[in-house]
C-alpha positions as CSV (number, residue, x, y, z in Angstrom):
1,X,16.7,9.9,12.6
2,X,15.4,6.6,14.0
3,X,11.7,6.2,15.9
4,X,10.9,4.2,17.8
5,X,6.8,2.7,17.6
6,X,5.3,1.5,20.8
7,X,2.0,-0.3,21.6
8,X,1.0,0.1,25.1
9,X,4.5,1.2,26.1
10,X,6.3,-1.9,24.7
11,X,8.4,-0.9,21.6
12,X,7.0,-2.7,18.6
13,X,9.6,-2.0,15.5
14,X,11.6,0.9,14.6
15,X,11.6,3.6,11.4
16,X,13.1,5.7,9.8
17,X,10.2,7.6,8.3
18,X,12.3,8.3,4.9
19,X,9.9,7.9,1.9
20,X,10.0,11.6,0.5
21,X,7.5,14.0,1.9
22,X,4.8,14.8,-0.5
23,X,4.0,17.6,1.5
24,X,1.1,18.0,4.7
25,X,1.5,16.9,7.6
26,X,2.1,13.1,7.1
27,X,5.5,11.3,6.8
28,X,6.0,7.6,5.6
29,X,8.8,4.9,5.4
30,X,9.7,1.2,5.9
31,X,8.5,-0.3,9.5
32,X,10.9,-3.0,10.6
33,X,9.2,-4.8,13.2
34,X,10.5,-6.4,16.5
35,X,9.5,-9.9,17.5
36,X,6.5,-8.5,19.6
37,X,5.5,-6.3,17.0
38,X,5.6,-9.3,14.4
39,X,2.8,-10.6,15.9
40,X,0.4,-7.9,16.3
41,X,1.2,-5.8,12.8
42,X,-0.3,-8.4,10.5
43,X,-3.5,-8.0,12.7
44,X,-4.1,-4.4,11.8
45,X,-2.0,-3.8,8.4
46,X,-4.9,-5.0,6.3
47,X,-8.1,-3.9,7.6
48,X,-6.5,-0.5,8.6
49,X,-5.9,0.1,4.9
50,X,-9.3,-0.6,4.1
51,X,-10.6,1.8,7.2
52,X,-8.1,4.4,5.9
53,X,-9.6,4.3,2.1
54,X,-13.1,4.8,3.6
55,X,-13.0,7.4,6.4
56,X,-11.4,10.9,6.1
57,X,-10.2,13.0,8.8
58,X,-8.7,16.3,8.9
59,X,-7.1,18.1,12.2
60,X,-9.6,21.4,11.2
61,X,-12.8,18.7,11.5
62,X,-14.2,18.1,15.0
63,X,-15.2,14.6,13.7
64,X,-13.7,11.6,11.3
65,X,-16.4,11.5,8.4
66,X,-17.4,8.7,6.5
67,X,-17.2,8.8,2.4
68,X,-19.3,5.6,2.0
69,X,-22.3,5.7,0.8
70,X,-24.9,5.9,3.9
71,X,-26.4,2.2,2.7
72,X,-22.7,0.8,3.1
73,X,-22.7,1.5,6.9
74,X,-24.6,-1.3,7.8
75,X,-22.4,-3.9,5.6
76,X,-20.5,-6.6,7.4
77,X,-17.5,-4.8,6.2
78,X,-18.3,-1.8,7.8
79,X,-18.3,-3.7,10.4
80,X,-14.9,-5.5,10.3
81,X,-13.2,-1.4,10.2
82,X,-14.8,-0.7,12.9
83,X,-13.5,-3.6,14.7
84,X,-10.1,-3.2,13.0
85,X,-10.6,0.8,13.9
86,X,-11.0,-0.5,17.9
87,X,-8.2,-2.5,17.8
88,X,-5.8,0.0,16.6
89,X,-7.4,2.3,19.0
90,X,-6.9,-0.2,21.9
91,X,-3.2,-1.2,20.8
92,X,-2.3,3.1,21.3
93,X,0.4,3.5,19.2
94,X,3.5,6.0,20.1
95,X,5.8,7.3,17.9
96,X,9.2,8.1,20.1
97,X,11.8,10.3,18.4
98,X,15.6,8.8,19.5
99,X,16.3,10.6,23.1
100,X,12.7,8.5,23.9
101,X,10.4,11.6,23.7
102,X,7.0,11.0,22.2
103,X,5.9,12.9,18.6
104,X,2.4,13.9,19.1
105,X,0.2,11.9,16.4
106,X,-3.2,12.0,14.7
107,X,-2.9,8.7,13.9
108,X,0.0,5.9,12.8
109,X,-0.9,3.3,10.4
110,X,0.7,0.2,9.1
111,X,0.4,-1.5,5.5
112,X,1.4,-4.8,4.3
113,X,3.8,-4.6,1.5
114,X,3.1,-7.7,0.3
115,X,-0.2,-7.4,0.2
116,X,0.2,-4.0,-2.0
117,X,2.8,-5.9,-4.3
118,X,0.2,-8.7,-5.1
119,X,-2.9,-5.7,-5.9
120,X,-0.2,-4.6,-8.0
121,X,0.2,-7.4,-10.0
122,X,-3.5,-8.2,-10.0
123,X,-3.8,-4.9,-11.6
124,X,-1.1,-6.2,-14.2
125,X,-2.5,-9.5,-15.5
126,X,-6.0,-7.6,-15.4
127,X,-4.4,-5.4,-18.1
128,X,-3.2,-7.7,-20.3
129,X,-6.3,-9.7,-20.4
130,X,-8.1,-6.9,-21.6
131,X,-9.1,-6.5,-25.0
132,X,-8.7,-2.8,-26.9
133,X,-11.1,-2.3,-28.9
134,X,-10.3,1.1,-31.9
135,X,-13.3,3.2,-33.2
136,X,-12.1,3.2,-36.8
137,X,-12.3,0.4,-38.4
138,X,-9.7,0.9,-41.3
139,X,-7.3,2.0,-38.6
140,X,-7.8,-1.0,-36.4
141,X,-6.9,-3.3,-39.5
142,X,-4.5,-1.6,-40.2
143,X,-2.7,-1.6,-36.7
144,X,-4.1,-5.2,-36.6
145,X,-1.5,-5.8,-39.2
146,X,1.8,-3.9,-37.9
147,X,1.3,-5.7,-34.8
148,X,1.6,-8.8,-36.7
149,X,4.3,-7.7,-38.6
150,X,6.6,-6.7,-35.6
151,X,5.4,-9.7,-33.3
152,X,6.9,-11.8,-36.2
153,X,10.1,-9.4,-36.2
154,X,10.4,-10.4,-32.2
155,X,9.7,-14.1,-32.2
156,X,12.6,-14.1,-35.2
157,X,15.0,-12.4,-31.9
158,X,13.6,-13.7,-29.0
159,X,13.0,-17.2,-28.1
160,X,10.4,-16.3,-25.3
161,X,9.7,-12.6,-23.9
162,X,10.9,-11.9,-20.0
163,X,11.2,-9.1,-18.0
164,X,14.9,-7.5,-18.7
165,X,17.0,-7.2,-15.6
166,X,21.0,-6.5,-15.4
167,X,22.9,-9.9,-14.9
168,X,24.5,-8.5,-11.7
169,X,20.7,-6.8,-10.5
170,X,18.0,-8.7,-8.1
171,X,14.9,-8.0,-8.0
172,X,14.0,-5.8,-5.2
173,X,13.7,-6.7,-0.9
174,X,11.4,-4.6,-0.1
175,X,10.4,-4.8,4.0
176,X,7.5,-6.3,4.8
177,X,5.8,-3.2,6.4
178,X,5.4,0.8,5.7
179,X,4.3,2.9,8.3
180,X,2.6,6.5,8.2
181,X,2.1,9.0,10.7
């Protein structure tokens, strides 16, 4: 089934919420964006996430509760979520089901795929910067050494190391938006 999301009554983008349900109440998928929404997704997509990582709120709660730390309230970047928090509050997102009818919400968020593909890959060249360090001694010589022995092995086959992908594969498209409800 295709939704419809709407800001203020003017249809934004459409989805089809099909990531698979990891169960409560919350469903995901790819958001693909109309020309209107275009320009006011990327204002919320990022500082949403970061609101959404710092506040909790559950439909049995009278009241969304902060997991900062109490000193972390009076940060500037508590105070750029709150303003991000306002503006999602202000755009009033709908989620329409296809006859036009509206599916009652807590809340509907965006997040920038791009912007989660480049933490991803932060991540990445973090890890292989780091060094491993072994407790034993002996064992971490003697590892030292296979590792030398079968980097030699690879240089002898491989001329320089790439990620492998079939000849007639791309890497993936994702869309530039998910959305969850």
């Amino acid at each position: 089934m295709q939704y419809t999301v709407s800001s203020r009554g003017r249809s934004i983008g459409v989805t089809d919420l099909g990531f698979v349900r990891l169960g409560g109440p919350s469903r995901m998928g790819w958001f693909h964006p109309n020309e209107f929404g275009e320009r006011i997704i990327p204002l919320i997509a990022s500082p949403i996430a970061a609101l959404r990582a710092n506040y909790r709120h559950s439909a049995y709660e009278e009241e969304t509760k902060s997991i900062l730390p109490p000193h972390v309230n009076d940060d500037a970047a508590f105070a750029d979520m709150a303003e991000a928090a306002q503006l999602e509050e202000a755009l009033d997102f709908k989620l329409h089901r296809e006859d036009g009818s509206v599916v009652l919400t807590e809340s509907i968020g965006f997040r920038d795929t791009e912007a989660l593909i480049a933490l991803a890959n932060l991540a990445d060249e973090r890890r292989d910067d780091e060094e491993y360090e072994l407790v034993d001694e002996a064992l971490e010589a003697e590892l030292a050494e296979a590792i030398e022995h079968d980097a030699k092995l690879l240089a002898e086959d491989f001329d320089e190391l790439r990620a492998w992908m079939p000849k007639d594969d791309e890497p993936p498209n994702f869309p530039r938006y998910q959305i969850q409800v």
